[in-house]
C-alpha positions as CSV (number, residue, x, y, z in Angstrom):
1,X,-90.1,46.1,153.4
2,X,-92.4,49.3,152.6
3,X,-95.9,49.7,153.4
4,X,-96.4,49.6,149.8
5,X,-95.0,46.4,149.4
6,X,-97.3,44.9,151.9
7,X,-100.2,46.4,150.1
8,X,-99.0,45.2,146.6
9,X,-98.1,41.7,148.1
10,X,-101.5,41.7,149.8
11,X,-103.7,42.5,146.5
12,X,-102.0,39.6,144.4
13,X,-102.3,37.2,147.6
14,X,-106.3,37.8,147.2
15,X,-106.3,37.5,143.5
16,X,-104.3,34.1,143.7
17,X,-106.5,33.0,146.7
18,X,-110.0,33.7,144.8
19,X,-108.2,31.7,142.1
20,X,-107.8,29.4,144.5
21,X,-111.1,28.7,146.2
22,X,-113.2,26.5,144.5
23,X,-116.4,28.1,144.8
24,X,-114.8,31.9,143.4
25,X,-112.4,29.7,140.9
26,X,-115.6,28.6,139.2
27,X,-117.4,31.4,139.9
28,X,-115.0,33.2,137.5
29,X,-114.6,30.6,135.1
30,X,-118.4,30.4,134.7
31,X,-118.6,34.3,134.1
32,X,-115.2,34.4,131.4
33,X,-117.4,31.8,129.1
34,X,-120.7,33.9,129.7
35,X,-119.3,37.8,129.3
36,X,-115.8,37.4,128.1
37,X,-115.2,40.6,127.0
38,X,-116.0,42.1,130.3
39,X,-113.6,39.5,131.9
40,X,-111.4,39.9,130.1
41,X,-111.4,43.9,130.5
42,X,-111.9,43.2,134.6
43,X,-108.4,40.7,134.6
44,X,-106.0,42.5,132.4
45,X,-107.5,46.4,134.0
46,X,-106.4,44.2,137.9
47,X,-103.6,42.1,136.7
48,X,-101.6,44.2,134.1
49,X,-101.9,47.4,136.5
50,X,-100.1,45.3,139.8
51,X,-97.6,44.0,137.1
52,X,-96.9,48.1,136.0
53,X,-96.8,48.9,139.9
54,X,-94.2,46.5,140.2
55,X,-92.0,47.2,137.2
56,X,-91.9,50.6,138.6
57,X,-91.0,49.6,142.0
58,X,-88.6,47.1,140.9
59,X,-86.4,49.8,138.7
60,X,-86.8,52.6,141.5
61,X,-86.8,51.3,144.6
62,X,-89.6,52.4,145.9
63,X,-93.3,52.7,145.2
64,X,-94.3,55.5,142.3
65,X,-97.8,56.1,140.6
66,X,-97.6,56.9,136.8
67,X,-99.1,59.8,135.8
68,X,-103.1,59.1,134.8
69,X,-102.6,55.5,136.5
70,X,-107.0,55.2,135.9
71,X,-106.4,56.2,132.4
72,X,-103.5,53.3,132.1
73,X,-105.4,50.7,133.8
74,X,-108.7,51.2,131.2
75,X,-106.0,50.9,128.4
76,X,-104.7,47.9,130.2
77,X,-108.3,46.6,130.5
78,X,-109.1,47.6,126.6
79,X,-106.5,45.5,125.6
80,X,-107.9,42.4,127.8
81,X,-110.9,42.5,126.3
82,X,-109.0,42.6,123.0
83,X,-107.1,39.9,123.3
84,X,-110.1,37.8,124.0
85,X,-110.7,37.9,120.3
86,X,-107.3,37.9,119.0
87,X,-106.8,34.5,120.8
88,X,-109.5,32.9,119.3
89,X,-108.7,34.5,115.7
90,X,-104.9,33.3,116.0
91,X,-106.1,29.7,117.4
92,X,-108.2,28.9,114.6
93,X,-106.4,30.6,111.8
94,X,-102.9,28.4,112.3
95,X,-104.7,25.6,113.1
96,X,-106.5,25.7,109.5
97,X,-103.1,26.6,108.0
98,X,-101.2,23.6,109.7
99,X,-104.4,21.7,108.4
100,X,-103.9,22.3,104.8
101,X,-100.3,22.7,104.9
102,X,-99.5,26.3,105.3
103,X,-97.2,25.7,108.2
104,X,-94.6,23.0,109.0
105,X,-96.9,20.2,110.7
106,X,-93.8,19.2,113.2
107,X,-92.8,15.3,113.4
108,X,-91.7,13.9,116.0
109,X,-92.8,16.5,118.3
110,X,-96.2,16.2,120.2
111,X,-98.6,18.4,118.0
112,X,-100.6,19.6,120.9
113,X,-97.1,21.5,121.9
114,X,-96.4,22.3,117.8
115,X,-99.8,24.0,117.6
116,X,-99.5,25.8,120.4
117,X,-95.9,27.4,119.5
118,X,-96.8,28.4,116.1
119,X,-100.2,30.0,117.4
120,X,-97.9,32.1,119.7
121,X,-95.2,32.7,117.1
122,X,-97.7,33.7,114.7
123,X,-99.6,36.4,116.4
124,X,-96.3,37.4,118.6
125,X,-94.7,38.3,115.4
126,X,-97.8,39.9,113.7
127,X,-100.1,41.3,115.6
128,X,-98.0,42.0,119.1
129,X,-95.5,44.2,117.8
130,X,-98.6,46.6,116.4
131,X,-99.9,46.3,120.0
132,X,-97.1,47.3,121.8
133,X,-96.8,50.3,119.3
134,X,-100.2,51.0,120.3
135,X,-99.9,50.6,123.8
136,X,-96.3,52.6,124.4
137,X,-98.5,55.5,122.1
138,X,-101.0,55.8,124.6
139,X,-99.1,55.6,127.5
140,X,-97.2,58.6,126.3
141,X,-100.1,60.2,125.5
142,X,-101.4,60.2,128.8
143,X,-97.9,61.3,130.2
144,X,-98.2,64.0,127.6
145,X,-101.5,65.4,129.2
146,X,-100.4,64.5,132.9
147,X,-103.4,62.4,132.6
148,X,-105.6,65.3,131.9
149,X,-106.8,63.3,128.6
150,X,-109.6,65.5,127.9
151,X,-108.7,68.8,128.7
152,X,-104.8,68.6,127.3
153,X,-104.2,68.7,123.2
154,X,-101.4,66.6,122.1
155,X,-100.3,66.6,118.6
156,X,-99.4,63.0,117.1
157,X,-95.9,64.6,116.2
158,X,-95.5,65.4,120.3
159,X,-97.0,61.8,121.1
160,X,-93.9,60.4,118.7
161,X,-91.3,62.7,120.0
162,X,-91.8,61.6,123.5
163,X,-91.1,58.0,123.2
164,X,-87.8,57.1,122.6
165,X,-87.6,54.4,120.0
166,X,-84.4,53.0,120.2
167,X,-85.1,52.0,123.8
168,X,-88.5,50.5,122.4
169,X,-87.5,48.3,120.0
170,X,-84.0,47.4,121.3
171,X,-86.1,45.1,124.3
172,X,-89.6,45.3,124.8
173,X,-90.2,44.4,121.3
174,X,-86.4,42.7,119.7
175,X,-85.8,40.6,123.2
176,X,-89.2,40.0,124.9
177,X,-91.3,38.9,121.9
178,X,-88.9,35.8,121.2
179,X,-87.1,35.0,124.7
180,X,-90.4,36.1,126.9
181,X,-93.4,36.0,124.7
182,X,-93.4,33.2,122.2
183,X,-92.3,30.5,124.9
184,X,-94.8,31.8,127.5
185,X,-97.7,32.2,124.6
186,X,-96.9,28.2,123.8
187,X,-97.9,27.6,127.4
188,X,-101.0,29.9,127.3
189,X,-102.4,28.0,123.9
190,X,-102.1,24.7,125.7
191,X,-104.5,25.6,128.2
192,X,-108.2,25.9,128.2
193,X,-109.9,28.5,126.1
194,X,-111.4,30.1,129.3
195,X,-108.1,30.3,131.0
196,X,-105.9,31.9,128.2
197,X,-106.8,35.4,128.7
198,X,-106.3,34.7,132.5
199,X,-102.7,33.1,132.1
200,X,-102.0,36.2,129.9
201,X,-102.8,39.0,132.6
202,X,-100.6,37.1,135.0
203,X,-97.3,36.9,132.5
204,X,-97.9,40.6,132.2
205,X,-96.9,41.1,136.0
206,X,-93.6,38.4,135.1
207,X,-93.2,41.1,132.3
208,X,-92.7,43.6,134.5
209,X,-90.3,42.5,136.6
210,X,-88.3,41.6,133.4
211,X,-88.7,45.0,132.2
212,X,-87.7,46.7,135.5
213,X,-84.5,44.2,136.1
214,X,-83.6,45.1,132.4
215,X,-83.5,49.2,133.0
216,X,-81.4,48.6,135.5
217,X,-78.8,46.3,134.1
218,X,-78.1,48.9,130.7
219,X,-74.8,50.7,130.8
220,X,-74.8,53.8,132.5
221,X,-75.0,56.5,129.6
222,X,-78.3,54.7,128.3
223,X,-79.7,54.0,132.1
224,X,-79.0,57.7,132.6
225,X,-81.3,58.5,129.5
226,X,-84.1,55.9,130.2
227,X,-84.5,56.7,133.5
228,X,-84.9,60.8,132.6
229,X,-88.0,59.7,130.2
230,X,-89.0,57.8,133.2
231,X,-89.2,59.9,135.4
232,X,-91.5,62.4,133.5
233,X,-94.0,59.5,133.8
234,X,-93.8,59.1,137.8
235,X,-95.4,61.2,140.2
236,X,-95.3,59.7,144.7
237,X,-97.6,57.5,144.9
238,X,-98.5,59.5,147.9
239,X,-99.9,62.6,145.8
């Protein structure tokens, strides 16, 4: 084991160990129902970031920074703060469409679980591919500028050059929305409003991993090819 992975290990050990503790468990919970938004921006800037960190060390082999990593972790954060509000906007919007009979209402199966899976199936195959459009824009915008966002121009034709779309939409978006996302979206909408967001930063780091164990499973031609776009992303995590 690196150094790094000590680090990385150590981070998510205090994370889960605050989550842990009584006292900082409600602590937390008390501040996500008071300033949501905020905690929502704090989880997802802490959670999401270890989860990138760790897709990256997973497909490499060893630890890498990605080029404007601060700039990454406030989109990562912006989109935690987000999703605070699409959450609730998805929850309540199937539920009154199951309620006048918009949606299939599911006998035979328990309807806490039927709510939940078409609240994730919903907004996984509405809203989340738009997000992840977003996001991968963003990211390559910051390679673009070597996360020099504000002294760099990028043109929006540069920004869609960079990413390579086949890639894109072959997994992150065709194989992770329905074998990763929709099941593990069910789980998050049959837990607790306050703990949703939460449950959500945490699958991002699973996500990762999945991501990372995919890139280096492709055939050689297209591993070759993913991993020069890559690489223009990574800079030592030493520098």
């Amino acid at each position: 084991m690196k150094r790094g992975d000590f680090i990385w290990g150590a981070a998510f050990a205090a994370v889960v160990c605050t989550l842990a503790v009584p006292a900082t468990h409600n602590a937390i919970i008390g501040a996500t129902r008071v300033h949501p938004y905020a905690m929502g921006f704090a989880k997802f800037t802490l959670l999401a970031t270890l989860g990138e960190l760790l897709g990256l060390r997973l497909r490499v082999g060893e630890w890498k920074r990605p080029v404007g990593l601060f700039w990454r972790a406030i989109v990562w954060g912006v989109l935690g703060a987000s999703l605070v509000l699409i959450f609730q906007v998805f929850s309540t919007g199937v539920r009154s469409a199951l309620a006048v009979g918009l949606l299939p209402a599911g006998n035979g199966m328990p309807q806490t679980l039927w709510v939940a899976f078409w609240i994730s199936t919903v907004m996984n195959t509405t809203f989340a591919p738009t997000m992840m459009v977003g996001h991968r824009m963003t990211d390559a915008y910051i390679e673009l500028t070597g996360g020099k966002i504000f002294s760099r121009r990028v043109s929006f034709s540069q920004i869609i050059g960079h990413i390579d779309w086949q890639s894109f939409f072959g997994f992150p978006v065709a194989k992770t929305l329905p074998f990763f996302w929709i099941p593990a979206h069910t789980i998050t909408f049959l837990l607790p409003p306050e703990y949703r967001v939460l449950m959500a930063a945490f699958l991002s780091i699973a996500l990762g991993a999945i991501l990372a164990f995919a890139a280096r499973t492709k055939p050689p031609a297209e591993s070759a090819s993913s991993a020069a776009i890559a690489e223009q992303s990574l800079q030592p995590a030493g520098r």
